[in-house]
Backbone as JSON Lines, residues from 0, in Angstrom:
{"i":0,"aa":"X","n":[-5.51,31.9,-1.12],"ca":[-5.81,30.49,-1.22],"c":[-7.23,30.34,-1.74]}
{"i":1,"aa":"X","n":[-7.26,29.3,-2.43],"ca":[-8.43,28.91,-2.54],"c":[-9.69,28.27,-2.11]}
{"i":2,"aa":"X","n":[-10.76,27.98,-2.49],"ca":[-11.93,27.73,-2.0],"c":[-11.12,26.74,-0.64]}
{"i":3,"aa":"X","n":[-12.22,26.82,0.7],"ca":[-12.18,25.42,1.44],"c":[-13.43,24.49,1.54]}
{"i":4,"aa":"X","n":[-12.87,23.64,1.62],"ca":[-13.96,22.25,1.79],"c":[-14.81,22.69,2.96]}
{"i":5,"aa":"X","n":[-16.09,22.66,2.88],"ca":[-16.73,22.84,4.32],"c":[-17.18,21.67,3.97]}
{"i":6,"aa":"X","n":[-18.03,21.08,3.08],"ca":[-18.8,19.77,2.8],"c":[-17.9,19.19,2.1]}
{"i":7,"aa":"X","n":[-17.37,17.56,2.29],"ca":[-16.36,16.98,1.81],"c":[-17.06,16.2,0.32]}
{"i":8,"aa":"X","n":[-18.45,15.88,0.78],"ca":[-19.08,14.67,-0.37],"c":[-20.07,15.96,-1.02]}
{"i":9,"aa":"X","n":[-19.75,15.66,-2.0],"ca":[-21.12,16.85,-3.73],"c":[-21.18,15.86,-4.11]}
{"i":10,"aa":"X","n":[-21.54,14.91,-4.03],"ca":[-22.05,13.8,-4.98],"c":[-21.8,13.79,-6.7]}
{"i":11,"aa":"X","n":[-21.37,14.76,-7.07],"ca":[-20.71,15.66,-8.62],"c":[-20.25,14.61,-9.19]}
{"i":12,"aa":"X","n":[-19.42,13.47,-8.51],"ca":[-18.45,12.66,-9.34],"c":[-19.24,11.19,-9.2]}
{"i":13,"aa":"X","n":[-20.71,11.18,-9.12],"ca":[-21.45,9.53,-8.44],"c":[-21.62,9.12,-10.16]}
{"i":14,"aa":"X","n":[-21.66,10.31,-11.32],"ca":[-21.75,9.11,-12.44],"c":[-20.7,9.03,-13.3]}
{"i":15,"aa":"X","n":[-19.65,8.86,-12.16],"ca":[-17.78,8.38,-12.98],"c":[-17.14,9.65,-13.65]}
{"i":16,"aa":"X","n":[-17.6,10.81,-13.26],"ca":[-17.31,12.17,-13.64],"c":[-16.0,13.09,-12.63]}
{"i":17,"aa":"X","n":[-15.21,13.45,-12.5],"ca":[-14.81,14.67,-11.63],"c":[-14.17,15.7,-12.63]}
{"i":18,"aa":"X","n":[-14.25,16.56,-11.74],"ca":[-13.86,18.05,-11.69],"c":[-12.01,18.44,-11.88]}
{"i":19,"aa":"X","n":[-11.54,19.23,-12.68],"ca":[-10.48,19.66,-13.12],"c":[-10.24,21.13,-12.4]}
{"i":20,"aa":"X","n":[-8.77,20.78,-12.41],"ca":[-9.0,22.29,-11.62],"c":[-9.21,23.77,-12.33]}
{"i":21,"aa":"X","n":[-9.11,23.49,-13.63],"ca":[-10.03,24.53,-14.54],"c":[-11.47,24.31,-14.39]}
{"i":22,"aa":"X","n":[-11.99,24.05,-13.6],"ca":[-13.52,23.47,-13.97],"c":[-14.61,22.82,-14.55]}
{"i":23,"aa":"X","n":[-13.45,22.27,-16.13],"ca":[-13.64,21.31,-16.58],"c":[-14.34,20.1,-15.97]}
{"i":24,"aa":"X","n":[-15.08,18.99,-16.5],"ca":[-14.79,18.12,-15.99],"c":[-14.88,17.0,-17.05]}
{"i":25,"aa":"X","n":[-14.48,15.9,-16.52],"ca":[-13.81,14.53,-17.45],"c":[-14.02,12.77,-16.23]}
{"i":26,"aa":"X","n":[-14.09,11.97,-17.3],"ca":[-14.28,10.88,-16.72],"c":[-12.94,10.36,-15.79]}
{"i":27,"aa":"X","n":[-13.81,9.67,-15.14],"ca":[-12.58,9.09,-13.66],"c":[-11.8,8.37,-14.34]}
{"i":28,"aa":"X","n":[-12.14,7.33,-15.7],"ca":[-10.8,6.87,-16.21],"c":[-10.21,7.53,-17.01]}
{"i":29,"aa":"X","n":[-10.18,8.67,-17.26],"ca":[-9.66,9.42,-18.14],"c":[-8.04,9.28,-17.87]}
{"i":30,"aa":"X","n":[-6.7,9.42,-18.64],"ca":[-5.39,9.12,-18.65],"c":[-5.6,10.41,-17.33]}
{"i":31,"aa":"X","n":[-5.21,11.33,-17.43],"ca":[-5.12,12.89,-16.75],"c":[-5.51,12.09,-15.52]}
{"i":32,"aa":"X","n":[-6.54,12.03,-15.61],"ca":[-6.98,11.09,-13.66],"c":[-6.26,10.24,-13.21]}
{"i":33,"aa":"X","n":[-6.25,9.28,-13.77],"ca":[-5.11,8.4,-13.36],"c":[-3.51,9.17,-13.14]}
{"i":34,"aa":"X","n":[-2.95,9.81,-14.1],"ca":[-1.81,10.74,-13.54],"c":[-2.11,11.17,-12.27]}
{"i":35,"aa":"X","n":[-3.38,12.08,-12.06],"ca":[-3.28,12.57,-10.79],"c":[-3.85,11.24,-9.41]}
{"i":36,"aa":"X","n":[-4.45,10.39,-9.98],"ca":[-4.22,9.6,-8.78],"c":[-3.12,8.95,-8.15]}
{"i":37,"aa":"X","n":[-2.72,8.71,-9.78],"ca":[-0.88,7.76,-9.06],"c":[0.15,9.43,-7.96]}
{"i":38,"aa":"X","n":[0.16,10.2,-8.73],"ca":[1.08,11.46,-7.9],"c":[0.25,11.21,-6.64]}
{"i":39,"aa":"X","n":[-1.34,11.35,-6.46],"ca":[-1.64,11.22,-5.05],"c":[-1.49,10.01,-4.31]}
{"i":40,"aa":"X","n":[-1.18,9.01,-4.97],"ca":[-0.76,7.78,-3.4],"c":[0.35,7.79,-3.67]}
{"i":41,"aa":"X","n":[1.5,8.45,-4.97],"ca":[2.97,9.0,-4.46],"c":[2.94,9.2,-3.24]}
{"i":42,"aa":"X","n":[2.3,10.52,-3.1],"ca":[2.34,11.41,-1.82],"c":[1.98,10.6,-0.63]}
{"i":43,"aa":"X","n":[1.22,9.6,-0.32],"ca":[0.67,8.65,0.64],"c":[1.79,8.4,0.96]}
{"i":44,"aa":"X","n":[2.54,7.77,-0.26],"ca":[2.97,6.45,0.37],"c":[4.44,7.45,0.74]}
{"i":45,"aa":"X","n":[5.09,8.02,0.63],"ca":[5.71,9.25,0.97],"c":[5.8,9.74,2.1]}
{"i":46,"aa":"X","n":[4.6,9.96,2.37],"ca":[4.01,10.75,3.44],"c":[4.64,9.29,4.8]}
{"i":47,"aa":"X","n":[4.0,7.98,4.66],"ca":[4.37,6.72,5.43],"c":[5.92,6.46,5.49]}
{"i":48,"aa":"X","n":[6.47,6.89,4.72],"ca":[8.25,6.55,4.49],"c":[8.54,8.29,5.65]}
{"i":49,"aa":"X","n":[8.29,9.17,5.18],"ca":[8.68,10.17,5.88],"c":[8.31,9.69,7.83]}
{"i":50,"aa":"X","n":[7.29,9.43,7.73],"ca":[6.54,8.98,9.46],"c":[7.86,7.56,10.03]}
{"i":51,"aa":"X","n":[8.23,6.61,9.09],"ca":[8.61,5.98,9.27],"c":[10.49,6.28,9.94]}
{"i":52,"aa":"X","n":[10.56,7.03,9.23],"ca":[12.04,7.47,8.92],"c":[12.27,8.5,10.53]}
{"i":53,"aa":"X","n":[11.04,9.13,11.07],"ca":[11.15,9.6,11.78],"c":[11.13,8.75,13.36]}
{"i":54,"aa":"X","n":[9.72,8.0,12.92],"ca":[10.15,6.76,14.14],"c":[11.64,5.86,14.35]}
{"i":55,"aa":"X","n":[11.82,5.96,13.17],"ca":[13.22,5.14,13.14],"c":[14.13,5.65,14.15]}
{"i":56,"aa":"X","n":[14.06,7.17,14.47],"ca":[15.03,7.64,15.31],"c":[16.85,6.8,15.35]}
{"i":57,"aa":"X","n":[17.14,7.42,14.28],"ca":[18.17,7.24,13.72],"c":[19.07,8.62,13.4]}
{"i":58,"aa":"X","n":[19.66,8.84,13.73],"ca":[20.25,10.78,13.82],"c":[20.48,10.3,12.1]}
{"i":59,"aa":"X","n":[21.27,9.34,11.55],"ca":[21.64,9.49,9.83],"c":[20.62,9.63,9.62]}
{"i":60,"aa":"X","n":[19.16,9.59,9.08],"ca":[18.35,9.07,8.36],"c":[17.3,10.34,8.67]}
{"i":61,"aa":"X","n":[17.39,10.63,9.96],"ca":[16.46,12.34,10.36],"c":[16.45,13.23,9.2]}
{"i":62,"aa":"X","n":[17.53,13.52,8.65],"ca":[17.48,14.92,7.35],"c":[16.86,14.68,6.28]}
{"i":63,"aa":"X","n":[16.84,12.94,6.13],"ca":[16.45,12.43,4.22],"c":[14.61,12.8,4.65]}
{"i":64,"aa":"X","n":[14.04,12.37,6.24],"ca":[12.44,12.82,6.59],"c":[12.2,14.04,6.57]}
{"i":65,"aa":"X","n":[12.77,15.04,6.64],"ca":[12.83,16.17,6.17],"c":[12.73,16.89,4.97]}
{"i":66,"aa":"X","n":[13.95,16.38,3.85],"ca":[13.64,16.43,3.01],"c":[12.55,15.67,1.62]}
{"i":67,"aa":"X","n":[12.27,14.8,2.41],"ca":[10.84,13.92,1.72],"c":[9.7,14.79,1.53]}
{"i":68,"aa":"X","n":[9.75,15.44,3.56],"ca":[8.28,16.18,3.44],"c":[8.54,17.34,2.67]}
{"i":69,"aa":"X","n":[9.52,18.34,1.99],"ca":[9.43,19.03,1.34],"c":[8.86,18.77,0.15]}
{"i":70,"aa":"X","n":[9.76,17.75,-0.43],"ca":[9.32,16.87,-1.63],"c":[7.76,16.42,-1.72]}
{"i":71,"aa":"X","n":[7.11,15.88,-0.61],"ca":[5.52,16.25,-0.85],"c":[4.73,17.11,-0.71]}
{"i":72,"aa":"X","n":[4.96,18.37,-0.86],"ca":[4.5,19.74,-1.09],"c":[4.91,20.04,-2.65]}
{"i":73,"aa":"X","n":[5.79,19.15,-3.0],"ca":[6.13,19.66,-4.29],"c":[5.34,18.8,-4.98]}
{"i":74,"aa":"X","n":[5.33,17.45,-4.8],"ca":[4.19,16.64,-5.37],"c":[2.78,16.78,-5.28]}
{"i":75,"aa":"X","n":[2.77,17.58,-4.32],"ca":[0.96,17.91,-4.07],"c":[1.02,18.92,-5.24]}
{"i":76,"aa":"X","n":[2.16,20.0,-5.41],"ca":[2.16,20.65,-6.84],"c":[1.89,19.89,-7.75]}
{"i":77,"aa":"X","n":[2.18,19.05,-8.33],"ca":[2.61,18.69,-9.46],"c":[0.86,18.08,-9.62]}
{"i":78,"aa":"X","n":[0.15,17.23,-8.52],"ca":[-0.54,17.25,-8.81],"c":[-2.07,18.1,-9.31]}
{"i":79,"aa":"X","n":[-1.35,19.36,-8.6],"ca":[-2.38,20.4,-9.09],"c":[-2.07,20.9,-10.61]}
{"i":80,"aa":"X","n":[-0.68,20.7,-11.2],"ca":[-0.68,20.99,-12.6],"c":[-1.01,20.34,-13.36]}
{"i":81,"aa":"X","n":[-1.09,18.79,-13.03],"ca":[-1.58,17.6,-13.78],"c":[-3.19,18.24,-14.04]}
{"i":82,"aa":"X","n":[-4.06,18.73,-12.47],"ca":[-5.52,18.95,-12.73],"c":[-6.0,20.31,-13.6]}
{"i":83,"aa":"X","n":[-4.56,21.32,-14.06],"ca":[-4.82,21.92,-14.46],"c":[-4.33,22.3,-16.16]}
{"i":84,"aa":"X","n":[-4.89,21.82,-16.87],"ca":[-3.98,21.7,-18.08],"c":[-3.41,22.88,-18.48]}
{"i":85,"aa":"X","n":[-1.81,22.82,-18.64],"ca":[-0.88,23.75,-18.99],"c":[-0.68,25.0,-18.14]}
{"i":86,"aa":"X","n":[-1.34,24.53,-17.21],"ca":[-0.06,25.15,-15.76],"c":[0.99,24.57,-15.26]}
{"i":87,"aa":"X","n":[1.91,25.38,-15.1],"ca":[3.48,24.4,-14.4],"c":[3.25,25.42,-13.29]}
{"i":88,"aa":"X","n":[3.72,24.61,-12.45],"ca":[4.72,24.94,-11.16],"c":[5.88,24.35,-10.99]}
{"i":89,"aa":"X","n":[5.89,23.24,-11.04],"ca":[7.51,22.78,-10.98],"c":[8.55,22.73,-11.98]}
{"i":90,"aa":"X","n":[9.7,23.4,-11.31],"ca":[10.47,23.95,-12.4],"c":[12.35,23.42,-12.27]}
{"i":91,"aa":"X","n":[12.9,23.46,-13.05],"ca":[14.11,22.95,-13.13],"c":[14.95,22.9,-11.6]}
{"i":92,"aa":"X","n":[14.52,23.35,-11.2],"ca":[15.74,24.18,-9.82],"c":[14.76,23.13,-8.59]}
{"i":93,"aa":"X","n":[13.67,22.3,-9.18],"ca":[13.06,21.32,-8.14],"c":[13.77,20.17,-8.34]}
{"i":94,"aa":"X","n":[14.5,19.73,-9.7],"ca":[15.06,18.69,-10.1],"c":[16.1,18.86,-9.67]}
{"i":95,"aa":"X","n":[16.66,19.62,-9.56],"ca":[17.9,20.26,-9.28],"c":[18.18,20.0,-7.79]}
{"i":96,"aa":"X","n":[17.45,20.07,-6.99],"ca":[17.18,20.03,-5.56],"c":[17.54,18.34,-5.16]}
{"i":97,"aa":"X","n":[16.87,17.95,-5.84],"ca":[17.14,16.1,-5.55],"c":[18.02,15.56,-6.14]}
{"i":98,"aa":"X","n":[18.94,16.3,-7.51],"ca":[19.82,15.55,-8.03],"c":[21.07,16.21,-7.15]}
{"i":99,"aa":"X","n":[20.77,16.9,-6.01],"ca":[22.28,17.67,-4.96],"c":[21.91,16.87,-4.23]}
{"i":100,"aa":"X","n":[20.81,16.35,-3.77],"ca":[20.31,15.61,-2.34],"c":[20.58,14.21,-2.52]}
{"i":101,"aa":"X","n":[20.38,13.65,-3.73],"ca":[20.55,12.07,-4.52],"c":[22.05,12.17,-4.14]}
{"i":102,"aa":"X","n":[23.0,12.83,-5.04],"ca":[24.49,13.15,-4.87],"c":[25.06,12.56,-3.79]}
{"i":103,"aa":"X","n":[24.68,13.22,-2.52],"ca":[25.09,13.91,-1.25],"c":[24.59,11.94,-0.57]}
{"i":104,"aa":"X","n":[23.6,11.74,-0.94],"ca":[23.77,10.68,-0.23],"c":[24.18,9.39,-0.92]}
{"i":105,"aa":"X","n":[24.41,9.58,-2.11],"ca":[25.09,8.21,-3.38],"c":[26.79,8.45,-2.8]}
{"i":106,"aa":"X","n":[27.2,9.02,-2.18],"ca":[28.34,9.83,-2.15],"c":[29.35,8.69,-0.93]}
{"i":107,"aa":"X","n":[28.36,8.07,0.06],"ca":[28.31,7.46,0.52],"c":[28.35,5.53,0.46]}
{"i":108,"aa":"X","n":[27.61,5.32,-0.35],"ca":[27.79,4.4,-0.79],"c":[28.33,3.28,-1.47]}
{"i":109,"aa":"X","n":[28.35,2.03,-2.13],"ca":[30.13,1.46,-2.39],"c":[29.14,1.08,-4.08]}
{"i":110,"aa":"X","n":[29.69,1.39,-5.32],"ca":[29.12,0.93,-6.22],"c":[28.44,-0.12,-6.44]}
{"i":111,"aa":"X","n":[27.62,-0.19,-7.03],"ca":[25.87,-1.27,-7.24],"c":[26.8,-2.51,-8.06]}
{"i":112,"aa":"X","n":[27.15,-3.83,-7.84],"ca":[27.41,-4.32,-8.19],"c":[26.17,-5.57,-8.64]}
{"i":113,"aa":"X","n":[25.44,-5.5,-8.43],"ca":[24.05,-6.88,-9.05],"c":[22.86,-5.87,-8.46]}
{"i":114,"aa":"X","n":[22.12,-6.81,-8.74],"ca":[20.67,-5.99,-8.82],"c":[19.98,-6.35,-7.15]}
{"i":115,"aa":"X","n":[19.86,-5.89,-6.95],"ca":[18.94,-6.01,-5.11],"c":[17.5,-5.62,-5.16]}
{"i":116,"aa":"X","n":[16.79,-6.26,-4.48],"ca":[15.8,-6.64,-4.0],"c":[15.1,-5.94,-2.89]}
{"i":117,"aa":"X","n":[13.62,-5.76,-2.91],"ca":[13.3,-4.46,-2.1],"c":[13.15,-5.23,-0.74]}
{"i":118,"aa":"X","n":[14.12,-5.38,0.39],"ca":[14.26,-6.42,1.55],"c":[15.1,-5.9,2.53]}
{"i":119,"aa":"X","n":[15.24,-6.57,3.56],"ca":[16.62,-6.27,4.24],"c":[16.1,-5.63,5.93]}
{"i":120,"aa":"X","n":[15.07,-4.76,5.87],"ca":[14.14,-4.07,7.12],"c":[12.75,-3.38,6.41]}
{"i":121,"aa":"X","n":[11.94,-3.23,7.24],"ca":[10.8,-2.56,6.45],"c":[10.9,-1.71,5.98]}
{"i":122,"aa":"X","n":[12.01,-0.32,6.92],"ca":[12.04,0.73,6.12],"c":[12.67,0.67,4.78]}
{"i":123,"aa":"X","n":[13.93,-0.14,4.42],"ca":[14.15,-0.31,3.46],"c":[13.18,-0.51,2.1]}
{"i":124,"aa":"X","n":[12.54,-1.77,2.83],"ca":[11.53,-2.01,1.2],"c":[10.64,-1.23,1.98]}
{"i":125,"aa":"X","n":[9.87,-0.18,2.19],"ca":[9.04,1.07,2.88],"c":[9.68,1.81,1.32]}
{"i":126,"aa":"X","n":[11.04,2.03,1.55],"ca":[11.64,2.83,0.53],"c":[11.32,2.61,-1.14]}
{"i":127,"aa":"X","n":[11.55,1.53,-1.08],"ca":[11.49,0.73,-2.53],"c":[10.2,0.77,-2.58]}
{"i":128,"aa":"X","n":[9.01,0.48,-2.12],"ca":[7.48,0.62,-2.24],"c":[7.37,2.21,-3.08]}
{"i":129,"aa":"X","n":[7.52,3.32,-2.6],"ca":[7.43,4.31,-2.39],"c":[7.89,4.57,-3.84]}
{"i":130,"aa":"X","n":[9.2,3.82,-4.07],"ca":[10.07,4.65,-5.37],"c":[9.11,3.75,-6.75]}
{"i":131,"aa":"X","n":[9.04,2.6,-6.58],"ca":[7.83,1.53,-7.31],"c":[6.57,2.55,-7.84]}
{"i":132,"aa":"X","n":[5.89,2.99,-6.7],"ca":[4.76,3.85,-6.73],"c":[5.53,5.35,-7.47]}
{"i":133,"aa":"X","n":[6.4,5.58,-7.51],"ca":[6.49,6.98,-8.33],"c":[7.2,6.64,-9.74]}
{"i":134,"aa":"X","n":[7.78,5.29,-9.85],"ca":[7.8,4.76,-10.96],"c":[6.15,5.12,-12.06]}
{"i":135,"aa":"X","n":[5.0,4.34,-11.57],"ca":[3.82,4.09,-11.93],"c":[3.48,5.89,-11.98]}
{"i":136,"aa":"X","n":[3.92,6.84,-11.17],"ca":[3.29,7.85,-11.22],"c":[3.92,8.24,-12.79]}
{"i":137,"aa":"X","n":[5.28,8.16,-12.85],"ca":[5.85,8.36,-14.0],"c":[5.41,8.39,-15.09]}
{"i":138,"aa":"X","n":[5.28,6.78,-14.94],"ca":[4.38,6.27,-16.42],"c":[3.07,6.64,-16.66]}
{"i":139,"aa":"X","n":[2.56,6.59,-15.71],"ca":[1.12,7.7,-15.94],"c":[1.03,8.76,-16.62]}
{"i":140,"aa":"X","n":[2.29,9.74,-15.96],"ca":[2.19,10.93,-16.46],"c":[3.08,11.32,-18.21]}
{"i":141,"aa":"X","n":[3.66,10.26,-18.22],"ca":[3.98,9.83,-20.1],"c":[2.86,9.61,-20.72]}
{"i":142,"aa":"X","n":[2.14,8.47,-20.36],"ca":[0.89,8.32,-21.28],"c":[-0.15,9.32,-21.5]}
{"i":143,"aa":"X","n":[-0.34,10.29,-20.28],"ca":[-0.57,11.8,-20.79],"c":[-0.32,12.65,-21.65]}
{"i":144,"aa":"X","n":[1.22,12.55,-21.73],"ca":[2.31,13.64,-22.09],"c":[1.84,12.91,-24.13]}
{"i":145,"aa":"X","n":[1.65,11.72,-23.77],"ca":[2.18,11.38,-25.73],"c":[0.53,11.34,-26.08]}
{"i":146,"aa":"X","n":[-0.32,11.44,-25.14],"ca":[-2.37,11.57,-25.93],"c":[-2.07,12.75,-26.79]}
{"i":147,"aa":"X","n":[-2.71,12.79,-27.76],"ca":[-2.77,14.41,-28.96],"c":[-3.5,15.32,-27.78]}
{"i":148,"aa":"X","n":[-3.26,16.44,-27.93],"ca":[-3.67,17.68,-27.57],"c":[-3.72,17.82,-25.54]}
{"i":149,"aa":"X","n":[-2.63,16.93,-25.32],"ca":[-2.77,16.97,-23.87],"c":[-1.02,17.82,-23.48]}
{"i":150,"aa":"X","n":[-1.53,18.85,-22.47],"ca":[-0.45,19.37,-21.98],"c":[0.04,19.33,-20.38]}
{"i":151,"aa":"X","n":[1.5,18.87,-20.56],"ca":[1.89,18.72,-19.2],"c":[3.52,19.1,-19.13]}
{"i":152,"aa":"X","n":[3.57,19.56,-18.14],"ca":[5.59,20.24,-17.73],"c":[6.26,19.14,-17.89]}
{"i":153,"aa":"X","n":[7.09,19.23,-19.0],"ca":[8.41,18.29,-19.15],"c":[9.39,18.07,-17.82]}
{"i":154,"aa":"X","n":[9.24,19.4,-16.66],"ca":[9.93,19.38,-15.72],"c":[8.91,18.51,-14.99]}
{"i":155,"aa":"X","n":[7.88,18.71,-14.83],"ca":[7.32,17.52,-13.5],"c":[7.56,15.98,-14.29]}
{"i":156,"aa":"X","n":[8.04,15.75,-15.26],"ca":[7.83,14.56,-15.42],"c":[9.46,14.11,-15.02]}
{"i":157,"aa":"X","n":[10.68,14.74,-15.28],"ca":[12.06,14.45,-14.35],"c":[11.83,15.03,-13.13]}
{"i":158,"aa":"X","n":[11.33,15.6,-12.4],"ca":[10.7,15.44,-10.64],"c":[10.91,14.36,-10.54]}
{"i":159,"aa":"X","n":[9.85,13.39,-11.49],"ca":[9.79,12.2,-10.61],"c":[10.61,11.27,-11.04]}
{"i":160,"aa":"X","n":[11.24,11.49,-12.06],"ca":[12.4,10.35,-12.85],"c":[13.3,10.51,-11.44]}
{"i":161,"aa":"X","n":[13.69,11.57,-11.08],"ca":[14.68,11.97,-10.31],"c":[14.21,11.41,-8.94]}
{"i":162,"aa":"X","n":[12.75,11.66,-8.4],"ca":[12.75,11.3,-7.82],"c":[12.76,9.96,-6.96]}
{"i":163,"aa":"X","n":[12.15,9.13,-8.39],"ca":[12.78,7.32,-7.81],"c":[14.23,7.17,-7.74]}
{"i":164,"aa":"X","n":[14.73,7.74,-8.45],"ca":[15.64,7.39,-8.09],"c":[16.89,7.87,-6.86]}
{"i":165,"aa":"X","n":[15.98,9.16,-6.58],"ca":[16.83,9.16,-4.84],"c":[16.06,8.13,-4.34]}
{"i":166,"aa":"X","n":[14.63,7.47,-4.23],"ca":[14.54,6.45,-3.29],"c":[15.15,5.8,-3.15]}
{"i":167,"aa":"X","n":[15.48,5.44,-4.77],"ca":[16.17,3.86,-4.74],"c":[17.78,4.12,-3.98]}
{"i":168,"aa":"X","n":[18.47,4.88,-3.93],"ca":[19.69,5.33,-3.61],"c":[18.98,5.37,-1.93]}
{"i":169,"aa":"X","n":[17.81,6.3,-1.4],"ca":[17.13,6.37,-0.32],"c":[17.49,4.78,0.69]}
{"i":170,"aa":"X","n":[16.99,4.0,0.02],"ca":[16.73,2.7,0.04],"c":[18.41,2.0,0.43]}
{"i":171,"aa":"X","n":[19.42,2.3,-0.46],"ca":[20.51,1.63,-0.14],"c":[21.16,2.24,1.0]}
{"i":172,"aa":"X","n":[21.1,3.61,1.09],"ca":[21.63,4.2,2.25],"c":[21.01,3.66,3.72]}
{"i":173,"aa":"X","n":[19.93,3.61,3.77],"ca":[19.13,3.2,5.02],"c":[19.74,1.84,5.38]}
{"i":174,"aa":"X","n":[19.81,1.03,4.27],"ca":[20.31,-0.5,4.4],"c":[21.86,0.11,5.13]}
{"i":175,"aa":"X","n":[22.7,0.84,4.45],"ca":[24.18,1.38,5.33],"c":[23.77,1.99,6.66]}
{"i":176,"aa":"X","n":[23.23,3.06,6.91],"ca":[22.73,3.24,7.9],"c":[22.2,2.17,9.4]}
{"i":177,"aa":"X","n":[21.61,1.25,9.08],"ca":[20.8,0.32,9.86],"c":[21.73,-0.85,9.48]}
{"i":178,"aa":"X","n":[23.22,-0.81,8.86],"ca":[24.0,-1.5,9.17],"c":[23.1,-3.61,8.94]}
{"i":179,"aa":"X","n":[22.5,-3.21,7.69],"ca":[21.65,-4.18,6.93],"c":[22.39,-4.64,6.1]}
{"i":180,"aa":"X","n":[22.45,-5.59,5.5],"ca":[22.71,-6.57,3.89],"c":[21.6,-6.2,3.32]}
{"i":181,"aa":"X","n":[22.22,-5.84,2.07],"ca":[21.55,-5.43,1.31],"c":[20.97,-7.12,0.53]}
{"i":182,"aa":"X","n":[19.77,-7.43,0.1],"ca":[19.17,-8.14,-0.29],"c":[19.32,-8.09,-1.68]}
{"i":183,"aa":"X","n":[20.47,-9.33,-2.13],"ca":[21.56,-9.46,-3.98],"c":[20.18,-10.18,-4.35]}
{"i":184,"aa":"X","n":[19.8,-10.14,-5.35],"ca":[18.62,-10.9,-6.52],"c":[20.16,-12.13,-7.01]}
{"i":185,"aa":"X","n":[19.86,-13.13,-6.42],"ca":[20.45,-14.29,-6.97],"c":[19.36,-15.11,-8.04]}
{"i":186,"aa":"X","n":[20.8,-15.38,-9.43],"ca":[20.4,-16.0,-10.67],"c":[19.52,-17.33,-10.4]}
{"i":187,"aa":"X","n":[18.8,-17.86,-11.09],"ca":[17.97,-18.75,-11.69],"c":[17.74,-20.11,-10.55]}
């Protein structure tokens, strides 16, 4: 493992500067930063859906908190490849992991007939927050992917395609689960 924090504040980043995990360093608005900030309040807000899911104490809903917190170990990856240009760690068989887990719980559910609304209990829109925020991580990490001379894993960027969209599936199951109405977006 690498270095540990003994001193949390170096003052290094006070004139809009930080550190890459090549040692580089680059401005705080730089595209690359922003990628890695959105993956890190991914992981936040992740991290609050997993806590949540567990308070819920719900025996259905126990395995999806489980598999979340795996999923933010994989996102704490992704954000270390974002800080490191043209390192991957995440690799097909991570996508692969959530499109069996997405499956397994879409499997359940009665086809999407209109568009719904992030509502219904907190954890629900908890869910939809979460998948919103890895939406934005998404797009972050595109506007990276298309700058000239910037490199990033085609696989971390379906991680997270994949991964909104188990939320959003996340999201309808919990509503079945907790025996909720799902919240229809009614026309005009």
């Amino acid at each position: 493992m690498g270095k540990r924090l003994s001193k949390i504040y170096t003052r290094t980043g006070d004139k809009g500067e930080t550190g890459l995990g090549d040692g580089s360093r680059i401005n705080k608005d730089d595209s690359r930063v922003h990628a890695m900030g959105s993956v890190d309040e991914l992981n936040s807000w992740i991290g609050l859906l997993v806590e949540q899911l567990i308070s819920a104490n719900e025996p259905g809903l126990t395995p999806m908190a489980g598999f979340l917190r795996g999923c933010q170990h994989r996102i704490f990856d992704l954000g270390g490849e974002i800080s490191i240009p043209g390192y991957q760690i995440i690799t097909q068989a991570h996508v692969e992991k959530i499109e069996t887990e997405l499956d397994a719980l879409n499997q359940h559910l009665q086809p999407l007939e209109n568009f719904i609304l992030p509502g219904g209990s907190a954890l629900i829109a908890q869910a939809h927050l979460a998948r919103s925020i890895c939406r934005r991580a998404e797009r972050d990490l595109v506007t990276l992917q298309n700058e000239p001379e910037q490199s990033t894993n085609p696989e971390g960027l379906q991680f997270l395609n994949r991964l909104s969209d188990y939320l959003f599936v996340l999201a309808r199951y919990i509503a079945r689960e907790q025996n909720v109405e799902e919240v229809l977006w009614q026309k005009g």
